[in-house]
N, C-alpha and C positions, 0 to 999 in steps of 0.2 A: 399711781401711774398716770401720765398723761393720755389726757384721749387726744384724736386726730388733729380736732381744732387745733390745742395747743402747740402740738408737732409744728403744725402748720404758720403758727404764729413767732416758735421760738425760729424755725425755719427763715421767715419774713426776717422777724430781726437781724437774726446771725447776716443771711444776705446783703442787708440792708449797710451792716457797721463793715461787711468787707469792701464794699461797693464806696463808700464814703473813706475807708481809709487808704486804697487804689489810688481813687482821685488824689488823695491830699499829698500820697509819695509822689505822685506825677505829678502836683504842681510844686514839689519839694517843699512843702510844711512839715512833712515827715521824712525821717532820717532812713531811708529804704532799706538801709541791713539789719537797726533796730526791729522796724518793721516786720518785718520779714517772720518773726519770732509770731506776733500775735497773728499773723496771716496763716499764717500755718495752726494757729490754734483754732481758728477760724472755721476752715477750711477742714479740718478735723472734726471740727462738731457740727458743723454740717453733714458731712458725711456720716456721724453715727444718728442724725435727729432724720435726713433720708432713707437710710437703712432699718430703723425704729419704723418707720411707716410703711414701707413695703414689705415689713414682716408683721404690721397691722393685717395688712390689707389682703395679704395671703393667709391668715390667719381667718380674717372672714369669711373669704373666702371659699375657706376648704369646712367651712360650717364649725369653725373653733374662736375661743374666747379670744377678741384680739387683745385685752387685757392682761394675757399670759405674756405679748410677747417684752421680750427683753433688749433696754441697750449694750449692746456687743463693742468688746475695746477697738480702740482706734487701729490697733493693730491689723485688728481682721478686716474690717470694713474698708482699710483703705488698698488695701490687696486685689479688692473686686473690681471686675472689668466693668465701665459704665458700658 
């Protein structure tokens, strides 16, 4: 299991390659409906590597192993109200 750092860093990344490939459809290097496919993949793992940490950190929280907690499918996590 990841600890937080890692969260944190795959976090960083994922952000990072969304952000970079935004730009590239808006400058039209990339084909926006293609696109579109990995953006959504994107944006999906993000949301379960967010979710992943806030069920760390409630986990610590409540005096429990954050270790236990688990990633949840994209199905549920993207259901939740930010």
């Amino acid at each position: 299991m990841a600890d937080d750092q890692q969260i944190h860093e795959r976090i960083s990344a994922l952000t990072d390659e969304e952000r970079r490939r935004r730009e590239r459809v808006q400058r039209g290097a990339l084909d926006p409906a293609a696109e579109q496919v990995r953006l959504r993949e994107v944006e999906a793992q993000l949301d379960r590597y967010w979710d992943l940490l806030r069920q760390r950190r409630a986990r610590r929280d409540a005096g429990d192993d954050p270790d236990y907690a688990q990633p949840r499918p994209v199905d549920v996590v993207e259901d939740y109200e930010q």
